[in-house]
C-alpha positions in Angstrom: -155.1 -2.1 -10.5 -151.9 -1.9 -13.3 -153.5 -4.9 -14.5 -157.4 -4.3 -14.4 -156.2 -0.9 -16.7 -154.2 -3.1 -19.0 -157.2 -5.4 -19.5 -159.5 -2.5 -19.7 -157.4 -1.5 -22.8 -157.0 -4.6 -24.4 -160.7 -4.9 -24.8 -160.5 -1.4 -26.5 -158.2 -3.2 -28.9 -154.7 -1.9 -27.7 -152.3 -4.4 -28.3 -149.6 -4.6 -25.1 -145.7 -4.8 -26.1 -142.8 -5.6 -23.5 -139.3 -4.6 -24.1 -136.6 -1.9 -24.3 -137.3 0.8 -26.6 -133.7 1.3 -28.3 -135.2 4.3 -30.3 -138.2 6.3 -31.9 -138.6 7.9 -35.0 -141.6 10.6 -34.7 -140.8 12.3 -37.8 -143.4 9.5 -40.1 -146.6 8.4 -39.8 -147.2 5.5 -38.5 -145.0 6.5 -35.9 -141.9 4.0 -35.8 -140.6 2.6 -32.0 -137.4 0.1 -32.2 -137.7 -2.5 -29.9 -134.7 -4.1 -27.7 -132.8 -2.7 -30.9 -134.1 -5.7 -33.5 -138.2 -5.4 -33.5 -139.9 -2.7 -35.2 -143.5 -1.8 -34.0 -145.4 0.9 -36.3 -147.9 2.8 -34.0 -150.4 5.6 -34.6 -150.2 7.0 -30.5 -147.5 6.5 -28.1 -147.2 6.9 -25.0 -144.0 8.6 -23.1 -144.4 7.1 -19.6 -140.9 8.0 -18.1 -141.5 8.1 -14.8 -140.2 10.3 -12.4 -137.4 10.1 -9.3 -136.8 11.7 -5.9 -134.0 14.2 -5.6 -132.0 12.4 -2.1 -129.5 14.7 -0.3 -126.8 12.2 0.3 -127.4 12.3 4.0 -127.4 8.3 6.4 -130.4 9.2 7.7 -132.8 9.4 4.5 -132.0 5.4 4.5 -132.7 5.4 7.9 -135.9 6.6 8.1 -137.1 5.3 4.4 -140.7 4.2 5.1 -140.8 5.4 8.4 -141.3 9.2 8.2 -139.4 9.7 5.0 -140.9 9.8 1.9 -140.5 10.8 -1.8 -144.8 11.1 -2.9 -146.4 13.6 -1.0 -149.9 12.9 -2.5 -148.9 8.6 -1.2 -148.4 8.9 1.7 -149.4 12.3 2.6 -152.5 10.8 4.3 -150.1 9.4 7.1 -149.1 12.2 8.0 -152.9 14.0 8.1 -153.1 16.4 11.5 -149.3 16.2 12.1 -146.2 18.4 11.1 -144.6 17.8 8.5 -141.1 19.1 6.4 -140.7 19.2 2.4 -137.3 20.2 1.0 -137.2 22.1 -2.5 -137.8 25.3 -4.1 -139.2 24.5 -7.2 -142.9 23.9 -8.5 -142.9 20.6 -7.6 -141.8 21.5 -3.5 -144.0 23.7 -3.9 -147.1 21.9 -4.9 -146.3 19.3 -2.4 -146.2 21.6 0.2 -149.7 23.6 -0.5 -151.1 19.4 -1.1 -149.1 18.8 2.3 -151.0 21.9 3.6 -154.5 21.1 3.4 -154.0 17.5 5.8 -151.5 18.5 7.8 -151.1 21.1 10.8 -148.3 23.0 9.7 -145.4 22.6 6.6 -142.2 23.4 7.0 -140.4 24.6 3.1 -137.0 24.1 3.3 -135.3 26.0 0.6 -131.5 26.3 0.2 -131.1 29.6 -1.1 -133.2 33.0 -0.1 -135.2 32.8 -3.3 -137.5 29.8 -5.0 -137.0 28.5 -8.8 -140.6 27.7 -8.5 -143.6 29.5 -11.1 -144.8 33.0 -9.7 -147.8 31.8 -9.8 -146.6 28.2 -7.3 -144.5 31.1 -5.0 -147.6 32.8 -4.4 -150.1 29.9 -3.3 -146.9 28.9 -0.7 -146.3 32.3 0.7 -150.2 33.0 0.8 -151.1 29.5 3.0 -150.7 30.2 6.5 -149.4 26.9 7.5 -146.7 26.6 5.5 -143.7 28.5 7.2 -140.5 28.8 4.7 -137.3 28.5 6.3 -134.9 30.5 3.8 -130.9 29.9 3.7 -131.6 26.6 4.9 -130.2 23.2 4.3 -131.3 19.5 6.0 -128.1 18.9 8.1 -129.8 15.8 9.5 -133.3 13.6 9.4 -134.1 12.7 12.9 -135.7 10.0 14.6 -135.8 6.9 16.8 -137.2 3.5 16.4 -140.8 4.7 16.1 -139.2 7.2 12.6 -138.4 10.9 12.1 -139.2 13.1 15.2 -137.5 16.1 13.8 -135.2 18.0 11.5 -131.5 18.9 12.2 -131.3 22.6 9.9 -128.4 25.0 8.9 -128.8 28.1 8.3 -126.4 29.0 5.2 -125.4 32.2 6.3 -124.8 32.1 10.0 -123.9 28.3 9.8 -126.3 28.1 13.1 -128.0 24.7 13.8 -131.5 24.1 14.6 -133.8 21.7 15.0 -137.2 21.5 14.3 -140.2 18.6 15.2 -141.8 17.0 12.6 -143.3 13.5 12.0 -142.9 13.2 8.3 -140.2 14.1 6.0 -140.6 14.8 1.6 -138.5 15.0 -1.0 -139.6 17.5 -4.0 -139.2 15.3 -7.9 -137.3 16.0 -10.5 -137.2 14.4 -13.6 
């Protein structure tokens, strides 16, 4: 598809550059971009295209599970996981857009948030706390992703104030982004 967009563009007139941009200078017009430190390319638009990377909890069984129940894009793979329960971890917008995403294929979403508040929007709080599938467990931290050969089959929590263990079934397991 990458490609088919590329060509798209290229007929459009968009020439295609591949390197490492060493630096920008936005301040003039053209816009300057340095190139692998030697090549200069003068530009009238450019595009930012950073990207954007999971936030792991340092815990065996995220590699575990990776591709089998674990999963860092709730709108990817969401879909595998459509009439079955699933647990997001996060408290800020992006948990909790994944989660109300999350809510609409699957039976019920569990919110696991550390603290007993979210860093997420008023506005992102309010679409969690008002879906009736989601259920957030406050004071709570993953302990443990578990699972067997098939992938995850649960959640091992802890609550951050009593230091009580639980566990909780689910069949798919997402990490929130941060940039």
């Amino acid at each position: 598809m990458m490609i088919d967009l590329q060509r798209q563009a290229e007929r459009f007139g968009t020439k295609v550059n591949y390197g490492l941009v060493t630096s920008v200078d936005f301040s003039v017009y053209p816009l300057k971009v340095t190139v692998d430190e030697k090549d200069t390319v003068l530009a009238e638009t450019v595009i930012v295209a950073t990207g954007a990377s999971a936030k792991y909890l340092g815990i065996p069984s995220e590699d575990t599970f990776a591709n089998r129940g674990v999963s860092a894009c709730a709108v990817c793979d969401g879909y595998f996981y459509r009439g079955k329960e699933v647990a997001v971890v996060g408290a800020g917008d992006s948990a909790a857009e994944e989660s109300t995403y999350l809510s609409k294929l699957c039976t019920k979403v569990h919110l696991i948030v550390r603290r007993d508040e979210m860093r997420a929007s008023k506005i992102m709080q309010q679409r969690v706390i008002n879906t009736p599938n989601i259920q957030i467990h406050w004071n709570t931290e993953t302990d443990e992703i578990l699972g067997d050969e098939s992938g995850v089959t649960g959640v091992r929590l802890l609550d951050t104030k009593t230091g009580k263990k639980s566990e909780i079934s689910v069949q798919g397991f997402f990490f929130s982004y941060w940039p």
